[in-house]
C-alpha positions in Angstrom: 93.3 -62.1 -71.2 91.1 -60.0 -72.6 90.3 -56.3 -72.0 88.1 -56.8 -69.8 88.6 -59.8 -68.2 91.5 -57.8 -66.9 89.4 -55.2 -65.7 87.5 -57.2 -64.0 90.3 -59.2 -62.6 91.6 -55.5 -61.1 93.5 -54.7 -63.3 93.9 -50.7 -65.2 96.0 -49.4 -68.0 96.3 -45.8 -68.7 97.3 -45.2 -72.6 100.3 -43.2 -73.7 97.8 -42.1 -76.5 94.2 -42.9 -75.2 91.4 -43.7 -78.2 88.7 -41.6 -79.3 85.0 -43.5 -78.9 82.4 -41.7 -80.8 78.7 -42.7 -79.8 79.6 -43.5 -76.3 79.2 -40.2 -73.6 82.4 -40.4 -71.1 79.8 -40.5 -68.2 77.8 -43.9 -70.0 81.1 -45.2 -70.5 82.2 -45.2 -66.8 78.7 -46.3 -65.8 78.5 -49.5 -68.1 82.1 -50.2 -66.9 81.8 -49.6 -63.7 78.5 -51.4 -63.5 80.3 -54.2 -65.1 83.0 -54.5 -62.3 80.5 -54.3 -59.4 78.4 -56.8 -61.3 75.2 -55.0 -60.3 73.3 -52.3 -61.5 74.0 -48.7 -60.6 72.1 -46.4 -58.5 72.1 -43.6 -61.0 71.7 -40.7 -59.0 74.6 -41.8 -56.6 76.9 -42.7 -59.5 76.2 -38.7 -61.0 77.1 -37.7 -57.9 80.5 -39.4 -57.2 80.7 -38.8 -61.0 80.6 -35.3 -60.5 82.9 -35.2 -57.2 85.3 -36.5 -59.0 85.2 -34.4 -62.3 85.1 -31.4 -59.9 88.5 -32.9 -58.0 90.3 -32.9 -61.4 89.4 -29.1 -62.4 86.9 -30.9 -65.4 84.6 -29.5 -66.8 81.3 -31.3 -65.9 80.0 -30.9 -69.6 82.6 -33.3 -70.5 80.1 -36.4 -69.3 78.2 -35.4 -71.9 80.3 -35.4 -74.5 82.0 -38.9 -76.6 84.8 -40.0 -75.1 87.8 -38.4 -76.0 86.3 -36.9 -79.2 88.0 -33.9 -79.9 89.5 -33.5 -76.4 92.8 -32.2 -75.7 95.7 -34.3 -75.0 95.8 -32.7 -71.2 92.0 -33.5 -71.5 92.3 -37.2 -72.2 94.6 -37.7 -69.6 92.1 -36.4 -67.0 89.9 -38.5 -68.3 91.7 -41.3 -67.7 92.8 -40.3 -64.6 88.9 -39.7 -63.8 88.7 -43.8 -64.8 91.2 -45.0 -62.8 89.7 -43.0 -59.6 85.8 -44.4 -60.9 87.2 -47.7 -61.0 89.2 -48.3 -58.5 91.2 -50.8 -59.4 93.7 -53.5 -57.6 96.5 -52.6 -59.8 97.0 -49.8 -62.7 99.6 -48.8 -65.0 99.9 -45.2 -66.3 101.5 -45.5 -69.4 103.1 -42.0 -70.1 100.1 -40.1 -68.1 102.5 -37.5 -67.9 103.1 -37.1 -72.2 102.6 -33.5 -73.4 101.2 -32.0 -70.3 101.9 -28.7 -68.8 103.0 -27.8 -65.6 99.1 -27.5 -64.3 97.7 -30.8 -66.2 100.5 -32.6 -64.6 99.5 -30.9 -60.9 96.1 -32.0 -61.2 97.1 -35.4 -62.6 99.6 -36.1 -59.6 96.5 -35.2 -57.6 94.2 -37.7 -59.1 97.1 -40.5 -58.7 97.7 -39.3 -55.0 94.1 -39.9 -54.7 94.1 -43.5 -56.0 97.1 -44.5 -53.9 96.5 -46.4 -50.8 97.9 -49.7 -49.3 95.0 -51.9 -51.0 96.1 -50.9 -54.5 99.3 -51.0 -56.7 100.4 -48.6 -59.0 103.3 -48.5 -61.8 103.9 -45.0 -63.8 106.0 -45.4 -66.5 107.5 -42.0 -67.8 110.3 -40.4 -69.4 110.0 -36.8 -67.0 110.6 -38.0 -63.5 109.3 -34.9 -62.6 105.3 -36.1 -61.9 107.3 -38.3 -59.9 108.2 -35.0 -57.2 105.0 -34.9 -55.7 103.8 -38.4 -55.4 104.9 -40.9 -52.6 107.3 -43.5 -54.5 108.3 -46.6 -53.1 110.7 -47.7 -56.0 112.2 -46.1 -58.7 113.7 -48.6 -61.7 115.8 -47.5 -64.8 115.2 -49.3 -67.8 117.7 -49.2 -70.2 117.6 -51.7 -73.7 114.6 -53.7 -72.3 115.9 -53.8 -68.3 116.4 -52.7 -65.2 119.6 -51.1 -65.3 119.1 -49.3 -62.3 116.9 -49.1 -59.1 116.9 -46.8 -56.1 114.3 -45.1 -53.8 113.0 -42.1 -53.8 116.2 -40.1 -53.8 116.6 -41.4 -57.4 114.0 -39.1 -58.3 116.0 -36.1 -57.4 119.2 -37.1 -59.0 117.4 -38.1 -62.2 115.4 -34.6 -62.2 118.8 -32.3 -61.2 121.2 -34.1 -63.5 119.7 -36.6 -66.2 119.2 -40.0 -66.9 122.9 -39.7 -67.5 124.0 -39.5 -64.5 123.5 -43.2 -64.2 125.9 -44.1 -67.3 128.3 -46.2 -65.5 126.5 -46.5 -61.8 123.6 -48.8 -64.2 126.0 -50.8 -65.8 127.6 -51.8 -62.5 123.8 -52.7 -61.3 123.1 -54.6 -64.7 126.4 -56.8 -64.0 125.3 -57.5 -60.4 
């Protein structure tokens, strides 16, 4: 399928390294896109509003609707941003490709926040990371371990912890038991 015929099916990928768009504002971005998925013109005034409710959730800068997307933002910037999509959007299913990538401590607070925002029992969610720790303080139903292209192990949310306290290492033998099973 195509971009957005995926979109519009529900569906909402967050980039590991999210493109630069110059000529198109962040804010007439989300509006044609969003207008596209509701398949119905806006009501401009309300859309500003949720716009800025949202922006305003995510510690953004409100100027940043103004601005072309992801020109010359920041890579904790971008991240927002697409954070800021996702919760504009509201997609049926999203994957967060490395959301967590060259964040500090902060960006990755306020990002957990957006994505504890999104979560409820109508949508699904899959973050791939490296750093289990954005993982902390969201609610996880499944944690899987790839290793060489698959699952090598799976746990709950108690994987998290081990993971965070004593590496991906800690796994070494434990996930080749799991792959043989």
């Amino acid at each position: 399928m195509k971009a957005d015929e995926r979109a519009r099916a529900g569906v909402f990928l967050s980039f590991q390294a999210p493109e630069e768009i110059p000529g198109v504002t962040l804010e007439d971005f989300l509006r044609t896109a969003k207008g596209s998925l509701e398949k119905r013109p806006l009501k401009i005034l309300q859309f500003k509003k949720e716009l800025k409710e949202q922006m305003k959730a995510l510690d953004m800068d409100p100027a940043y609707a103004e601005r072309y997307l992801n020109v010359g933002f920041s890579g904790g910037e971008k991240k927002k941003t697409e954070i800021l999509q996702l919760l504009m959007l509201q997609p049926r299913l999203a994957l967060l490709d490395e959301t967590d990538s060259g964040l500090d401590v902060d960006a990755v607070r306020t990002v957990t926040k957006g994505i504890r925002a999104f979560k409820n029992r109508k949508n699904g969610l899959f973050i791939i990371t490296h750093n289990a720790r954005i993982l902390e303080g969201l609610d996880v139903d499944v944690v899987h371990v790839l290793a060489g292209g698959k699952i090598a192990y799976t746990g709950g949310r108690e994987l998290i912890s081990k993971i965070t306290q004593e590496g991906f290492g800690v796994l070494g033998k434990e996930a080749l038991i799991h792959e043989r099973l």
